[in-house]
C-alpha positions in Angstrom: 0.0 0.0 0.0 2.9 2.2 0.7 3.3 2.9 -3.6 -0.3 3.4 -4.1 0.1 6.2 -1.3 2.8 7.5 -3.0 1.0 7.2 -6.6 -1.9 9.2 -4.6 0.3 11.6 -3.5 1.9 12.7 -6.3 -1.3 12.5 -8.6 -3.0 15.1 -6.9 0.5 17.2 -6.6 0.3 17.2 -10.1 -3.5 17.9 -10.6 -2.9 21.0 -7.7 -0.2 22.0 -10.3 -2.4 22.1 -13.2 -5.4 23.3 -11.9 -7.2 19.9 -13.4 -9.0 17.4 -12.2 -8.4 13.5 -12.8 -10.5 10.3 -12.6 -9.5 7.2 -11.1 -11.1 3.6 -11.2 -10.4 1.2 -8.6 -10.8 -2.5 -10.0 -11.0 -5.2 -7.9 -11.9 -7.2 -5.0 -14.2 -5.1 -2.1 -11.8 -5.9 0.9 -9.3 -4.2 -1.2 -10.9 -1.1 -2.7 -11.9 0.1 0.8 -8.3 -0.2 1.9 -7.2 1.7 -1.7 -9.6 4.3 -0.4 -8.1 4.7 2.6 -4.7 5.6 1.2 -6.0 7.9 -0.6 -7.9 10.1 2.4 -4.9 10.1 4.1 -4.1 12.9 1.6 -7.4 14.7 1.3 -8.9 17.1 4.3 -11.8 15.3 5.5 -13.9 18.4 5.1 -13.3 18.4 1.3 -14.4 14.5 0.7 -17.6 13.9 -0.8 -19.5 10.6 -0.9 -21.7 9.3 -3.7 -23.4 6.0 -3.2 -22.3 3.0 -1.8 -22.2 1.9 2.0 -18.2 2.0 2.9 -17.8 3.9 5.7 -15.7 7.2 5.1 -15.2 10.1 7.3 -17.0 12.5 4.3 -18.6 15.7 4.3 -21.2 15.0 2.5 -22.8 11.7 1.3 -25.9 11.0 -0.5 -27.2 8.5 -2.5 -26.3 6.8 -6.0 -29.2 9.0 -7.6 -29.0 12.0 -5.7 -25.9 13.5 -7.0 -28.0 16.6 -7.9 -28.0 17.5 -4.2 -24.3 18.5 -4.4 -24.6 21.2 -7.0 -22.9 24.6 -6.6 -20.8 22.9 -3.4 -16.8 22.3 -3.6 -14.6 19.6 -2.7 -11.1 18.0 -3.7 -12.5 14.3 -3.4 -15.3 12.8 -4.4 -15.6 9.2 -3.7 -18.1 7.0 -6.6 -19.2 3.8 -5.2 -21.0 2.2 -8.0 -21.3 -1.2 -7.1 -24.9 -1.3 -6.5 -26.0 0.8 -9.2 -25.5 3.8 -11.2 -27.5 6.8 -12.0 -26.2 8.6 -14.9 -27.9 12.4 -14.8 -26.6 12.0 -11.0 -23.2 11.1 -11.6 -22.5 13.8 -14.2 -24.2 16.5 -11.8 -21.5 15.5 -8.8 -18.4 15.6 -10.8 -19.4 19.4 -11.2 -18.8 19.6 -7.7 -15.2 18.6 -7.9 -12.8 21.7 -8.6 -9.7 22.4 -9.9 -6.5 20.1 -8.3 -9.4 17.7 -7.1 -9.8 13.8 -7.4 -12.7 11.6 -8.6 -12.5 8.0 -7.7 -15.3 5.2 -9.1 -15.4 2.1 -7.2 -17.2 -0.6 -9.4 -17.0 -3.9 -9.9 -14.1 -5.7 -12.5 -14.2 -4.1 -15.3 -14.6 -7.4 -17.5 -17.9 -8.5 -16.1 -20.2 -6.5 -18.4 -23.8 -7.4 -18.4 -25.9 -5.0 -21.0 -24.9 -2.8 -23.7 -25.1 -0.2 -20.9 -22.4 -1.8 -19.1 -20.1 -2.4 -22.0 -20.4 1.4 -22.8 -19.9 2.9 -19.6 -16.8 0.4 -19.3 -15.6 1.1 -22.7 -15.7 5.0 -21.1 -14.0 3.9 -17.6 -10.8 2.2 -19.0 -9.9 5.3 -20.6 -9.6 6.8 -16.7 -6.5 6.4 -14.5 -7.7 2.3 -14.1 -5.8 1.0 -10.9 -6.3 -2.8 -10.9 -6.0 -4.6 -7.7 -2.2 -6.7 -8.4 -1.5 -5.2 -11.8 0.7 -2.6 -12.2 -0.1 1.4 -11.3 -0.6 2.8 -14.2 1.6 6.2 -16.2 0.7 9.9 -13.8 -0.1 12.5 -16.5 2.2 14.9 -17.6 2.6 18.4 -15.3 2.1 20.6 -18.2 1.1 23.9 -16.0 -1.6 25.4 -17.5 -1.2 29.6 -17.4 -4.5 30.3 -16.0 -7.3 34.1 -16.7 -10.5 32.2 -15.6 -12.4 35.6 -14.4 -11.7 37.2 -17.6 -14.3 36.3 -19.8 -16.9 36.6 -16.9 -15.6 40.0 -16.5 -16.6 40.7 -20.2 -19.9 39.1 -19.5 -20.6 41.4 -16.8 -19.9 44.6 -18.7 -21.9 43.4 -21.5 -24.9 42.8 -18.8 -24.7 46.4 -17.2 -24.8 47.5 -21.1 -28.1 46.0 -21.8 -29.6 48.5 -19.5 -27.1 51.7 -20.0 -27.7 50.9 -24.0 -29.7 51.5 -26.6 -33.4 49.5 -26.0 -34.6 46.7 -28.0 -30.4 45.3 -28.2 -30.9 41.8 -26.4 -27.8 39.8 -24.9 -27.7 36.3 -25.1 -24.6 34.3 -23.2 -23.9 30.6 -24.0 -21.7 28.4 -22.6 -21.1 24.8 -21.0 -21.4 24.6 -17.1 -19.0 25.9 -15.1 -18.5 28.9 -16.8 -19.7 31.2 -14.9 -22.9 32.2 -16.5 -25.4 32.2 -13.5 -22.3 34.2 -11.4 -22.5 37.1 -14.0 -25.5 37.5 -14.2 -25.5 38.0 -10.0 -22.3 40.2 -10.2 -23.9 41.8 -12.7 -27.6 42.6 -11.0 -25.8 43.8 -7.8 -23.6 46.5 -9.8 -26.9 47.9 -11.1 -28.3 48.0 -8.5 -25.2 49.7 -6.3 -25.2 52.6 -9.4 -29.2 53.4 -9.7 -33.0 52.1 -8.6 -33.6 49.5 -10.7 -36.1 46.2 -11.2 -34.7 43.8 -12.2 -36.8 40.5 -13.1 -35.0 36.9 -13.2 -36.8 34.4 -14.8 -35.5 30.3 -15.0 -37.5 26.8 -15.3 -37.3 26.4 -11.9 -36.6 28.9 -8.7 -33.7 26.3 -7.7 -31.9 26.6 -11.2 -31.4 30.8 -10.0 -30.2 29.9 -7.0 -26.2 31.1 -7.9 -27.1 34.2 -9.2 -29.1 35.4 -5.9 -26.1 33.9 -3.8 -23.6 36.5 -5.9 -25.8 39.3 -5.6 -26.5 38.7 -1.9 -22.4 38.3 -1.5 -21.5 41.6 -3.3 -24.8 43.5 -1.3 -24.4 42.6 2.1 -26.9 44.6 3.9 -29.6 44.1 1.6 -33.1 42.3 2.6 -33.0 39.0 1.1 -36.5 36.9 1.0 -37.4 33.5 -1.0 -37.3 35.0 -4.0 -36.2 38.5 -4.0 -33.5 40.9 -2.4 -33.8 44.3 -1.9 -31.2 47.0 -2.3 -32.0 50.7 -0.7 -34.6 51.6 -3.9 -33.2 48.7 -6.1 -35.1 44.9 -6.3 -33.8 41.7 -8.1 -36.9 39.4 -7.9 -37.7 35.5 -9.8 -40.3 35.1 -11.3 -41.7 31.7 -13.0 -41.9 32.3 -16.6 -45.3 32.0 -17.3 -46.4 34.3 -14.5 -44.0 36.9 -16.1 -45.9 36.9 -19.5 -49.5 37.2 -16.9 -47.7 40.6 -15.7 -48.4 43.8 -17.1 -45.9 45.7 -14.7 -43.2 47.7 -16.1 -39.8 46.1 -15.4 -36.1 47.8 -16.3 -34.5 44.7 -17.1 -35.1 40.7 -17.5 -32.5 38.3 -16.8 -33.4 34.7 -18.3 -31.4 32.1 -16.6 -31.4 28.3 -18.7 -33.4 30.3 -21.7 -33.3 26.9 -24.0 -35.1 25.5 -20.9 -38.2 27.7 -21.8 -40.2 26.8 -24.8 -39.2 29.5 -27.7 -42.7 30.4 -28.2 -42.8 32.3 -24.6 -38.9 33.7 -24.8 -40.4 35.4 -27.9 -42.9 36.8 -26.0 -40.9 37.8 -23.6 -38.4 39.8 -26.4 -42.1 41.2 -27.6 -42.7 42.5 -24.1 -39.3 43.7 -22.4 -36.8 45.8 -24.5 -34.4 45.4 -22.1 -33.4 41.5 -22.0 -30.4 39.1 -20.9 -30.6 35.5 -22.1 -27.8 33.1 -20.8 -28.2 29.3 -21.2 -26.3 26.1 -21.4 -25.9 24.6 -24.6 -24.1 21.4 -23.7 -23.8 19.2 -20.3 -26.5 17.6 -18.3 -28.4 21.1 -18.3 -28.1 21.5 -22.7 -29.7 21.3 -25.5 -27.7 20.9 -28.1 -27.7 23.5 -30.7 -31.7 23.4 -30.9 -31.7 26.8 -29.0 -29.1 28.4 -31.4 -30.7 27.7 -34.8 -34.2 28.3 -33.6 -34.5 30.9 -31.4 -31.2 32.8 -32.3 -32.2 32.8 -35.7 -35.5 34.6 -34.7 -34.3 36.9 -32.9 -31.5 38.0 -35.4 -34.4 39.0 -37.9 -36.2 40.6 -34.9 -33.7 42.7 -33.1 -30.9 43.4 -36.0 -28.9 44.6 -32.9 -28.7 41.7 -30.5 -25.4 40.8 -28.9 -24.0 37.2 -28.7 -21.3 36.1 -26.7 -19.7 32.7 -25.6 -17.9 31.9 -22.6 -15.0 29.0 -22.8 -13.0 29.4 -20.5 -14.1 27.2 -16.9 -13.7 29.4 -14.1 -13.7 26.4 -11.2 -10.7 24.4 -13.2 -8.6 24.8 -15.9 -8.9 25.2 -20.0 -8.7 21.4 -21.5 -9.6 19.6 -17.8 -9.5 15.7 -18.3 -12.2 15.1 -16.3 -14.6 17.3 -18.1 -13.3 15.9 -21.3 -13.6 12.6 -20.6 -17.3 13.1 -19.0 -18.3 14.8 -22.0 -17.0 11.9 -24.1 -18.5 9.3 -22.2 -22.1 10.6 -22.5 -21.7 12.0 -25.4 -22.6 15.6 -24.1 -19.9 17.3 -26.8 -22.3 16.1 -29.5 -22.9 18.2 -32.0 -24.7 18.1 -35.5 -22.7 17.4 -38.9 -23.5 19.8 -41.7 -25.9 17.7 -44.4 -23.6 15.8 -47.5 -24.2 18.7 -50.4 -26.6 15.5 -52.1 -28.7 13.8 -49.6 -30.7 10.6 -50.7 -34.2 9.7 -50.7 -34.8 9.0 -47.0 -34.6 5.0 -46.0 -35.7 3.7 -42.4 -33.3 1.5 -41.0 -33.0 -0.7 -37.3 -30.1 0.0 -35.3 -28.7 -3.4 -33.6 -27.4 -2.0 -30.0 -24.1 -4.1 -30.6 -23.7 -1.6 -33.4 -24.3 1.6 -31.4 -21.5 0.0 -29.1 -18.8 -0.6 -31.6 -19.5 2.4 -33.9 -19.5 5.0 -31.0 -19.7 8.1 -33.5 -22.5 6.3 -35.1 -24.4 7.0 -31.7 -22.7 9.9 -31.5 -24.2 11.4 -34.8 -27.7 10.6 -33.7 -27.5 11.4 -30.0 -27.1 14.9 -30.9 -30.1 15.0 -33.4 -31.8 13.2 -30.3 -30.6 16.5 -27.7 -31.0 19.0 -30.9 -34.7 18.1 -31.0 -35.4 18.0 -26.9 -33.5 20.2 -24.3 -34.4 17.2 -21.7 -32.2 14.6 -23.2 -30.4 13.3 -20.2 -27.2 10.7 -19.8 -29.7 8.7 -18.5 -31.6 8.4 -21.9 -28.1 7.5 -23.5 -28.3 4.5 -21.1 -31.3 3.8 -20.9 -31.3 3.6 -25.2 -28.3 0.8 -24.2 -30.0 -0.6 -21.5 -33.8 -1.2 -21.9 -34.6 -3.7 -24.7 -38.2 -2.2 -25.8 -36.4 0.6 -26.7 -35.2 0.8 -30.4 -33.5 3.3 -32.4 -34.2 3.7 -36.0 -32.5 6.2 -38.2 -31.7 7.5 -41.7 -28.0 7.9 -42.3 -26.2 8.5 -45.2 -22.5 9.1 -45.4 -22.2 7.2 -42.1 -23.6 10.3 -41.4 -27.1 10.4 -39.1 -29.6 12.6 -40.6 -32.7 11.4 -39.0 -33.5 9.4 -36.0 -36.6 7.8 -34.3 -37.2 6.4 -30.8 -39.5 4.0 -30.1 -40.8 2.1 -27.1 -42.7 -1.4 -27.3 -45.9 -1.1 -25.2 -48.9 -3.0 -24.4 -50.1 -6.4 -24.5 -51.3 -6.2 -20.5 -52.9 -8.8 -19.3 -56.7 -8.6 -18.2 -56.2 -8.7 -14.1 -53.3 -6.0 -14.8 -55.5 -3.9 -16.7 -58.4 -4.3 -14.2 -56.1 -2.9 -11.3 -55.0 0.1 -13.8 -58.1 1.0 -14.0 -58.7 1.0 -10.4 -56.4 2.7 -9.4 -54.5 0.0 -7.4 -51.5 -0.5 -10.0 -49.6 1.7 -12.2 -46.7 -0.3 -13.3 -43.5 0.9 -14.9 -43.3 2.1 -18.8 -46.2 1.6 -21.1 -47.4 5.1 -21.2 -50.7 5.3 -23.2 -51.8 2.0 -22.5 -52.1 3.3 -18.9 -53.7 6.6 -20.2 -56.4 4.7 -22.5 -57.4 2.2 -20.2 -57.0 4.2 -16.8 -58.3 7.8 -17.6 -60.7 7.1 -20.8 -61.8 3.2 -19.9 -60.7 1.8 -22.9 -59.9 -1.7 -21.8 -59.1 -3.0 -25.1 -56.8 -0.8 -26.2 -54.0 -1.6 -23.2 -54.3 -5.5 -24.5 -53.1 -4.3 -27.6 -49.9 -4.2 -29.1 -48.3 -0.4 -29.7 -45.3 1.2 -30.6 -44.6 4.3 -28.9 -42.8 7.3 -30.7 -40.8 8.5 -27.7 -38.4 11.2 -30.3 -38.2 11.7 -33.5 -35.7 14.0 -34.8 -34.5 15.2 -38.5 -31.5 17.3 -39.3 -32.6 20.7 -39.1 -31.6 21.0 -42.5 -33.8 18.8 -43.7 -36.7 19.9 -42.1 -40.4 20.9 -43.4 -39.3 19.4 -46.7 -42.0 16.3 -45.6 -39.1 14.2 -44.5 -40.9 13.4 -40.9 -43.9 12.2 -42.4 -42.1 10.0 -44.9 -40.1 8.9 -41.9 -43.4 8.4 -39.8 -44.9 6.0 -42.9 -42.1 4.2 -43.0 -41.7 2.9 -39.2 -45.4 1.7 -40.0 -44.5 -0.1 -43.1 -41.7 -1.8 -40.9 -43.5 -3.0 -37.7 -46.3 -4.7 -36.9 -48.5 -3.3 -34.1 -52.3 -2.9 -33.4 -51.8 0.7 -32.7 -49.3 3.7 -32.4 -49.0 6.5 -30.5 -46.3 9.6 -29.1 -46.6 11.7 -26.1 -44.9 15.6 -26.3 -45.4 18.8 -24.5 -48.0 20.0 -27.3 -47.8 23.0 -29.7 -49.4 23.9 -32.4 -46.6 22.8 -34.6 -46.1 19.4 -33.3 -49.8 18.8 -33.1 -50.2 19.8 -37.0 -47.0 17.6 -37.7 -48.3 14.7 -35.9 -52.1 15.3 -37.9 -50.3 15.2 -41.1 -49.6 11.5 -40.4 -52.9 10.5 -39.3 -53.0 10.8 -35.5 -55.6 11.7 -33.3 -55.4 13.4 -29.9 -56.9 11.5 -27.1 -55.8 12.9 -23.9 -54.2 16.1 -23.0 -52.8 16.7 -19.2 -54.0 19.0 -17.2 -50.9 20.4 -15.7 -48.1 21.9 -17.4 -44.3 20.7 -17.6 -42.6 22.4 -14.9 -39.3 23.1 -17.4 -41.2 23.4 -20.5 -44.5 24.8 -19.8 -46.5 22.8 -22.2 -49.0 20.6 -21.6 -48.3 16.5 -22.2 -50.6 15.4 -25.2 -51.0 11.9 -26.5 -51.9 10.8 -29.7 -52.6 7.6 -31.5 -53.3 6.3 -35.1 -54.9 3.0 -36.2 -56.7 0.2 -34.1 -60.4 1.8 -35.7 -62.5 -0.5 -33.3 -62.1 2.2 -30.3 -60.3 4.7 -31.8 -63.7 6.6 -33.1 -64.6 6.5 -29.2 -60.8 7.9 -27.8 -61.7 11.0 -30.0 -65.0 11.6 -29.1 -63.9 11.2 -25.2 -61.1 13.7 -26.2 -63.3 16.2 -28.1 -66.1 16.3 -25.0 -63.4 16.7 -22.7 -61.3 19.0 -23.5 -64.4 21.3 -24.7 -65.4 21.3 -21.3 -62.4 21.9 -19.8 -61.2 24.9 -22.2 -63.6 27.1 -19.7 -62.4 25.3 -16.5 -58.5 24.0 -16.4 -57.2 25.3 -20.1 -58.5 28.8 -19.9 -55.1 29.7 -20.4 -54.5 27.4 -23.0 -52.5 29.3 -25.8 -55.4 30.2 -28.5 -53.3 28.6 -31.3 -53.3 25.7 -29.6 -56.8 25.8 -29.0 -57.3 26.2 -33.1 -55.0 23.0 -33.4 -56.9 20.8 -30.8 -60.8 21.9 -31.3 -60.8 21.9 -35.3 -61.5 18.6 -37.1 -61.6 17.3 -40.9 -65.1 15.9 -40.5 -66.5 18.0 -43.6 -70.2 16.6 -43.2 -70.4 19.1 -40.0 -72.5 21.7 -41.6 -72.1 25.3 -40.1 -75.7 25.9 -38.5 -77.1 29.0 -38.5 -76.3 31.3 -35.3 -79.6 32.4 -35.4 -82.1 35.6 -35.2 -81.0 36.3 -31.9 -77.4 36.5 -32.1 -78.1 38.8 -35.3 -79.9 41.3 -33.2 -76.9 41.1 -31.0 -74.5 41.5 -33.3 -76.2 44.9 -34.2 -76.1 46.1 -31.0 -78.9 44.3 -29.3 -80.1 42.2 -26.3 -77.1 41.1 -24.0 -74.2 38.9 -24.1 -75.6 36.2 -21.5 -78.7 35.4 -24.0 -77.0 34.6 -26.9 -74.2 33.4 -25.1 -75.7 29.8 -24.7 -75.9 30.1 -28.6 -72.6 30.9 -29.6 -71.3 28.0 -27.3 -73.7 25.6 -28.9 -72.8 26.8 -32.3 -68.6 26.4 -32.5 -69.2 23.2 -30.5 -71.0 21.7 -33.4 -68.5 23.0 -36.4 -65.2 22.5 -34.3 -63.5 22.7 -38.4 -64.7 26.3 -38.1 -61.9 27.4 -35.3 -59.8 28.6 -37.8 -62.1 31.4 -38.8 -62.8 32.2 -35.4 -60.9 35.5 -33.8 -58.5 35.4 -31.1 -61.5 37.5 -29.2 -64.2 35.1 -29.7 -61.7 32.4 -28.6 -60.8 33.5 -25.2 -64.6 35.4 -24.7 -66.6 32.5 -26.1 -64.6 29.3 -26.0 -62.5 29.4 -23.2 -64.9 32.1 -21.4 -62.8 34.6 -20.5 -64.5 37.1 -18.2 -64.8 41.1 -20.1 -62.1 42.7 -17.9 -59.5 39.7 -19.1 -60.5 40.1 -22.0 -59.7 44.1 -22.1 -56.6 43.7 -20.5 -55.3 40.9 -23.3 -56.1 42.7 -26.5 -55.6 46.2 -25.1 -59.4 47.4 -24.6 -60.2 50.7 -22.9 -63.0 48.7 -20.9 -65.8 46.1 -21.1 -67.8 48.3 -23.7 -65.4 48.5 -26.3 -64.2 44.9 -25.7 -67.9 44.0 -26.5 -68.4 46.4 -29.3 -65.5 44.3 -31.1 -67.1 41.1 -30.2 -70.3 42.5 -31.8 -68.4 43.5 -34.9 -66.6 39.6 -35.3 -69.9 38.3 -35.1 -71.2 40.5 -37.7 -68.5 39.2 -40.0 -69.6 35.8 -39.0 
């Protein structure tokens, strides 16, 4: 034991010396990794040792379970201690290693590395052998190089903070927006930032996030540089000045005046409501993270950068590299990156691309051609911001799940996710619909038979469309659907369905291929704000029914729980293609109305009756009648949202739709 003390030593001389951090797996018996761990605390303060997982007993700060590594976010130590033996949790391992700063040690205890089990296994091992791997009687293995790296980590950040404070000092309507991978100091800038304004001048300031934990870093740098100021849940107060939070769909309710936003995790949001917030506020500060555990790819740069290039000519971009906890090239970060393939990014299209073809991906493939998986991972966290490390190994892992994809070029230009569900048995479904069971994965089964009683749907067979992503490149060229028809030509189930946070977009995509929407939740996504929707195509024998549920249901709930449903939305989910629905007269009554007549509550019956039996009409209907009539918006609402003096003029405009009507 005395070498491996001195290999331990010297290691984390050399990662002090660099500013780095290094990973280290110990590989072999129990007995003797608890002793290898030992050693190495003999060289590490307690107070800066950090346990995740696992039962050995070390003197550690902290220590919280395999799938809690979350819980250790925006804390410090030199040592953090892995114990994977009984299980790994891959969103909570890559959320600890942040925790770990610069001169600091990482060390995974697992079992040997040869005794893989699952694709998952042979991945993550693949990954671990490029580590520091210490195997219990071999030999230690080569300590990196010292190669001192000169270090300038507040620099950029500095930068970042100027360009903050000019957002508000500037000319209006010029937006920032900071990108960067975690770690760089994003969240600190924008606190370092708030507090200087607020030192100079009384200002608002607003800070908006998917979640009040995610802002938590930029309150704890404005608190640090304003000492005496009031600090509450959510907002600190400065002399005249206030930083507040405020969840981002109760900022687009508010019709307060506010002298600057900060948006913390923008590609978090959904783009539709950061537009809206661009609309509202002229003074605005996005920062996100467009790669780690946090990212989303590039989706948030081509889609909503693109927008708001053509809509403010004079926005500001800026992207922070250098880490400000460790050092420029750290192996740690590189290696986790690697490993769950969080540096993926998309491939320009070949100048000639093909006529799409549908092909199965065998797993042993996605293991042995890593940039394979690589190239359609980072369609996969392109097209959803909550891709996780976990989905990369649960893709390995779980064997209903498949991966089809269109490459070209060995190059992925389209890829579909699919789930195998169904098939329940009769006693199974009984207790689903209960209430006494709700058993792991099949997702609509649950929701057919459970919440709209259709029993004989959930003894089907069904494929699930959990993602399906094409090159943004190679989008609304009708490449989806043809994708879509294809996985259908290919398999063989009674029915299929998907499940997304709807918008009108996706909702009109998924139409184009035939499916029908059958149950919408009635809460929305805490990170994306959208409600779940699932739809399904084929199996005709209840199908008919699902929709009818659907349509009664969520027509009675558009004046109850979706009042605030976006109105597009509405238009997307109310309209049908039954053509035989003729468009009955509104009647004698709502005439004389129209002309200035009786009163809104008689022909208010009327109107409701009427849209209810031509749904196809919603189209045609006005944003007005929408919110007044369909979702039954009371006057003063309705004033306030299309900028009414009062209820009289609000109704004189209704009058004058349904004149036009």
């Amino acid at each position: 034991m005395a070498a491996l003390n001195h290999y331990f030593t010297q290691l984390i001389n050399i990662a002090q010396q660099r500013h780095h951090r290094f990973g280290v797996v110990l590989s072999g018996d129990s007995d003797w990794q608890d002793a290898s761990i030992e050693q190495l605390c003999h060289a590490i303060k307690p107070e800066s040792l950090y346990q995740l997982g696992g039962s050995i007993a070390l003197q550690a700060t902290k220590s919280v379970k395999f799938n809690k590594g979350q819980q250790l976010l925006g804390q410090e130590c030199e040592l953090l201690v892995c114990d994977f033996r009984d299980g790994i949790d891959a969103n909570s391992f890559s959320a600890a290693t942040g925790c770990v700063k610069g001169g600091g040690i990482i060390v995974i205890l697992c079992d040997a590395l040869e005794q893989t089990q699952g694709y998952d296994s042979a991945w993550f091992n693949q990954s671990l052998q490029k580590l520091l791997v210490i195997e219990q009687g071999s030999e230690l293995p080569a300590l990196p190089n010292i190669n001192v790296t000169e270090m300038s980590p507040f620099e950029q950040q500095g930068i970042a903070v100027e360009k903050i404070i000019k957002v508000v000092e500037g000319h209006r309507k010029r937006p920032l927006v900071m990108t960067a991978d975690r770690g760089r100091g994003k969240s600190s800038a924008l606190g370092i930032a708030a507090a200087q304004l607020m030192q100079s001048r009384a200002i608002h300031i607003v800070l908006t996030a998917p979640s009040s934990a995610t802002i938590s870093p930029v309150f704890e740098h404005a608190s640090r540089l304003l000492p005496d100021a009031k600090r509450g849940k959510n907002i600190i107060e400065w002399e005249n000045s206030i930083l507040e939070f405020v969840a981002p769909d109760e900022l687009l309710k508010r019709t307060q005046a506010i002298d600057c936003l900060f948006v913390d995790e923008a590609s978090a949001i959904p783009i539709p409501m950061l537009k809206k917030m661009v609309e509202s506020h002229h003074r605005t500060v996005f920062s996100t993270t467009i790669h780690g555990y946090e990212g989303c790819g590039r989706g948030f740069t081509l889609k909503f950068q693109t927008w708001l290039k053509e809509q403010r000519p004079g926005s500001v971009f800026y992207h922070l590299d250098q880490p400000i906890r460790w050092a420029s090239g750290d192996p740690l970060e590189l290696w986790l990156f690697d490993s769950f393939l969080l540096n993926a990014d998309l491939v320009e299209v070949p100048n000639a691309v093909s006529k799409p073809v549908l092909e199965l991906i065998d797993k042993q493939r996605l293991v042995d051609k890593p940039e394979l998986l690589r190239s359609c991972f980072a369609l996969l966290v392109n097209a959803h911001y909550q891709t996780s490390p976990n989905d990369l190994m649960l893709l390995l892992s779980d064997p209903a799940i498949q991966l089809y994809v269109w490459q070209q070029d060995e190059q992925c230009l389209a890829s579909i996710l699919t789930v195998d569900e169904g098939r329940l048995s009769p006693q199974l479904i009984n207790e689903v619909q209960l209430g006494q069971r709700r058993p792991r994965g099949h997702l609509v089964p649950i929701v057919l038979a459970g919440q709209l009683g259709l029993t004989q749907a959930a003894a089907q067979s069904s494929l699930r469309v959990m993602r399906i992503a094409v090159h943004p490149q190679l989008q609304n060229m009708g490449n989806g659907q043809l994708l879509i028809r294809q996985l259908q030509d290919m398999t063989h189930y009674d029915f299929y369905s998907t499940s997304f946070g709807a918008t009108p977009e996706l909702v009109a995509f998924w139409k184009s291929v035939g499916f029908q929407p059958v149950k919408l939740g009635s809460q929305r996504d805490q990170a994306s704000g959208t409600h779940s929707l699932v739809m399904t195509l084929g199996s005709s024998n209840w199908s008919d029914r699902a929709s009818e549920i659907f349509q009664q249901s969520f027509h009675y709930a558009l004046s109850e729980g979706f009042q605030q449903l976006e109105i597009e939305l509405v238009r997307s989910l109310i309209s049908v293609n039954d053509a035989s629905v003729e468009n009955r007269g509104v009647g004698r009554l709502v005439q004389l109305y129209a002309q200035g007549g009786t009163n809104f509550d008689s022909v208010a019956p009327i109107l409701d009756n009427w849209w209810k039996q031509a749904p196809h009409l919603a189209n045609q209907l006005d944003d007005l009648f929408i919110r007044k009539v369909v979702q039954r918006w009371d006057w003063n609402q309705c004033a306030k949202a299309f900028n009414f003096a009062g209820y009289k003029q609000t109704e004189q405009a209704l009058r004058e739709i349904l004149r036009s009507l």
